[in-house]
C-alpha positions as CSV (number, residue, x, y, z in Angstrom):
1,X,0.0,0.0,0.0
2,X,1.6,3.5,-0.8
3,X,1.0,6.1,1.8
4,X,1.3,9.9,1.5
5,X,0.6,11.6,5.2
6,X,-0.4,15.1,5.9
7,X,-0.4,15.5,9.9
8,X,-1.7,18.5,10.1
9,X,-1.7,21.3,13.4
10,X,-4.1,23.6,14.3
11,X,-2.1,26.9,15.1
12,X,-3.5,30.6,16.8
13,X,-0.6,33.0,15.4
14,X,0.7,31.1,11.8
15,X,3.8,34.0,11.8
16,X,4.9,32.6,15.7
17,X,4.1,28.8,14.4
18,X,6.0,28.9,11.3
19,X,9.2,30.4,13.6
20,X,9.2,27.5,16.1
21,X,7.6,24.6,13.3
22,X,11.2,26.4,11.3
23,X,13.6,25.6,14.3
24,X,12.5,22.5,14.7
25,X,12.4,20.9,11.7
26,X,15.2,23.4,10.5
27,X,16.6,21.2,7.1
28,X,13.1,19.7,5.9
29,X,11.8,21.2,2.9
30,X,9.2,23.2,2.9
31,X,6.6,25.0,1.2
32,X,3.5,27.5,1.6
33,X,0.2,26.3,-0.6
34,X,-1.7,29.4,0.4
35,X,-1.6,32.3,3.1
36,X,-3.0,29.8,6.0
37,X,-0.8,27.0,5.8
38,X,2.8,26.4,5.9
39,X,4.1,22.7,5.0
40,X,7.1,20.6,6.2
41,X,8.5,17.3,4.2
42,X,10.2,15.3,6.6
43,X,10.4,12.3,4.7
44,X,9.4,11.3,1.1
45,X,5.9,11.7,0.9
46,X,5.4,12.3,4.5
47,X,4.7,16.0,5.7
48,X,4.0,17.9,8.9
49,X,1.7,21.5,8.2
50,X,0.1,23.9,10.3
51,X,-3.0,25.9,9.5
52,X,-4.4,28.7,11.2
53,X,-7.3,28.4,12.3
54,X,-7.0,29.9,16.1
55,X,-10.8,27.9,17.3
56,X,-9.1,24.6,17.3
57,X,-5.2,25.4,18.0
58,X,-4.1,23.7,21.1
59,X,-5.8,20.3,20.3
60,X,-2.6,18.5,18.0
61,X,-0.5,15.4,19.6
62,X,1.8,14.5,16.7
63,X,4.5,11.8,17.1
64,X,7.5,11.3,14.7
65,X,9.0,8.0,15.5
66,X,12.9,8.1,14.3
67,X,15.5,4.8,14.2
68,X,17.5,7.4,16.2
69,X,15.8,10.6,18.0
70,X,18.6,11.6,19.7
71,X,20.6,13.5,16.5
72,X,17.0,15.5,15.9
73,X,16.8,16.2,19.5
74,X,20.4,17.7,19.5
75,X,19.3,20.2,16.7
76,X,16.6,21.0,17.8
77,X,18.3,22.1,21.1
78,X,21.1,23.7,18.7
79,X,18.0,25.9,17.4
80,X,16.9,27.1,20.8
81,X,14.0,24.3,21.1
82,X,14.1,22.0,24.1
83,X,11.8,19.0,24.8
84,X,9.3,19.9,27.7
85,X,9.5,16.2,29.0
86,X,11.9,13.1,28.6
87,X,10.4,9.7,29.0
88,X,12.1,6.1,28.8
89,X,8.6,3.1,28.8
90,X,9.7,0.2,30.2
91,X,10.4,-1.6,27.3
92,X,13.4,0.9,26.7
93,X,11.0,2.8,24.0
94,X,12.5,7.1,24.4
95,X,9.9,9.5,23.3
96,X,10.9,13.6,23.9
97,X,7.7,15.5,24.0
98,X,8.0,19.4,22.7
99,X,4.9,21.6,23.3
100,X,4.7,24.8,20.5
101,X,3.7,28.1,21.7
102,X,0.3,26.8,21.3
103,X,0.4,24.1,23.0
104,X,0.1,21.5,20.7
105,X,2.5,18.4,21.8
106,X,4.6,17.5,19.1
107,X,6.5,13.8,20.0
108,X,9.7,12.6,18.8
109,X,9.8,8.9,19.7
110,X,12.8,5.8,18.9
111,X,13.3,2.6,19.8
112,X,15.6,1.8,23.2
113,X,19.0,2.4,22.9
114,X,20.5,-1.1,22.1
115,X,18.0,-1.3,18.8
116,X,19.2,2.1,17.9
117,X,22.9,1.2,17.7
């Protein structure tokens, strides 16, 4: 089955959302279809976008699950964006959760350390 995905976030201020969704996917390509949405390719045919539309911003739990998290959380820290909260499941599974200045939680996820090596 081929799969495009379009996760899409609910943003208040789309100048302010572009900054941060910028420094923290800082790399991906990106594009703007119109003057309400900005979108980011992080992967072929796999895309993170955020729309104004201030009634439902807030709402968006998003999770990117990488074979390594650790070099994306690095530059994202290098561009001034920190994780809000650092968990480890018991199965060894790490997921860093980052919260925009919406609040929409936006989770970068990989597998326990010994699988990522």
């Amino acid at each position: 089955m081929e799969l495009d995905l379009f996760a899409g976030v609910a943003v208040g201020d789309l100048d302010r959302a572009v900054a941060w969704y910028d420094r923290l996917f800082a790399g991906a390509e990106s594009f703007l279809p119109n003057d309400t949405e900005k979108v980011w390719t992080l992967a072929e045919r796999r895309h993170v976008y955020v729309e104004l539309a201030p009634e439902r911003a807030g709402s968006a739990m998003v999770t990117l699950f990488l074979a390594d998290p650790e070099p994306f959380v690095a530059a994202a820290a290098g561009h001034g964006i920190e994780p809000v909260h650092r968990e480890t499941y018991e199965n060894g599974v790490r997921k860093f959760l980052f919260t925009d200045p919406d609040g929409n939680e936006i989770g970068i996820g990989g597998p326990p350390v010994e699988a990522a090596r």
